[in-house]
C-alpha positions as CSV (number, residue, x, y, z in Angstrom):
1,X,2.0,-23.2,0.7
2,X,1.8,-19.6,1.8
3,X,3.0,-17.0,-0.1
4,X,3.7,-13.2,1.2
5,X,3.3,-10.9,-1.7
6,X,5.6,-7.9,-1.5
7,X,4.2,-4.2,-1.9
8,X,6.1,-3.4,-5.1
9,X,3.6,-5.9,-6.9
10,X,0.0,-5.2,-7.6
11,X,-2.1,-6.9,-5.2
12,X,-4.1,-8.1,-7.9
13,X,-1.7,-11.3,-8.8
14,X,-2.8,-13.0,-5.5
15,X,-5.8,-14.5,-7.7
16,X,-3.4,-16.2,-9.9
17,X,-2.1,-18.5,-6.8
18,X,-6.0,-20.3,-6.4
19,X,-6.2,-22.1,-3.3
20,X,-2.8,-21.0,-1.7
21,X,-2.6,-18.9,1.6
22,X,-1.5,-16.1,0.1
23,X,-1.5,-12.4,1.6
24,X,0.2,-8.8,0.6
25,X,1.9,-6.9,2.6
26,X,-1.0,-4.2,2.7
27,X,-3.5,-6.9,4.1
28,X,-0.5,-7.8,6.6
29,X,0.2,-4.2,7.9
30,X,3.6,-3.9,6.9
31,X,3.5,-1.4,4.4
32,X,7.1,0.3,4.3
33,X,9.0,-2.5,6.3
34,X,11.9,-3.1,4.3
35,X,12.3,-6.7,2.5
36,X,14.8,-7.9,5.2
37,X,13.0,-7.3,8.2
38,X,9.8,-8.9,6.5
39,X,11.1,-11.8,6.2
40,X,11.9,-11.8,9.4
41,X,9.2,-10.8,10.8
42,X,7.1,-13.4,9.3
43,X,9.8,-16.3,8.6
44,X,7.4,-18.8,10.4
45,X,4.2,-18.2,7.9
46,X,6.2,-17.6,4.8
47,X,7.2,-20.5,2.2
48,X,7.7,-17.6,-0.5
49,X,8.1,-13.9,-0.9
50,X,7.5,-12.3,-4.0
51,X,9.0,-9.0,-4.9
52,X,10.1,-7.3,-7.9
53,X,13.1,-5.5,-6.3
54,X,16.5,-6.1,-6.7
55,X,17.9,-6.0,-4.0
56,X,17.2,-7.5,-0.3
């Protein structure tokens, strides 16, 4: 599974998700892209987005 953290969570909780592709935003480039368009952008690679905002 690969797993697209979002920037509004600290980077630290990809070490919870072990052998997982899992990247953040930051490591991605796409700091201030809004949650729509990052899903979009990377609707392919993603299987799950984790943010802590309400709305997207």
């Amino acid at each position: 599974m690969r797993i697209l953290i979002d920037e509004s969570l600290d980077v630290r909780m990809k070490k919870y998700f072990g052998d997982f592709e899992t990247y953040t935003v930051k490591y991605m480039e796409w700091l201030g892209i809004k949650n729509g368009k990052l899903l979009n952008l990377h609707r392919k690679m993603v299987l799950l987005f984790l943010s802590q905002q309400i709305r997207i």
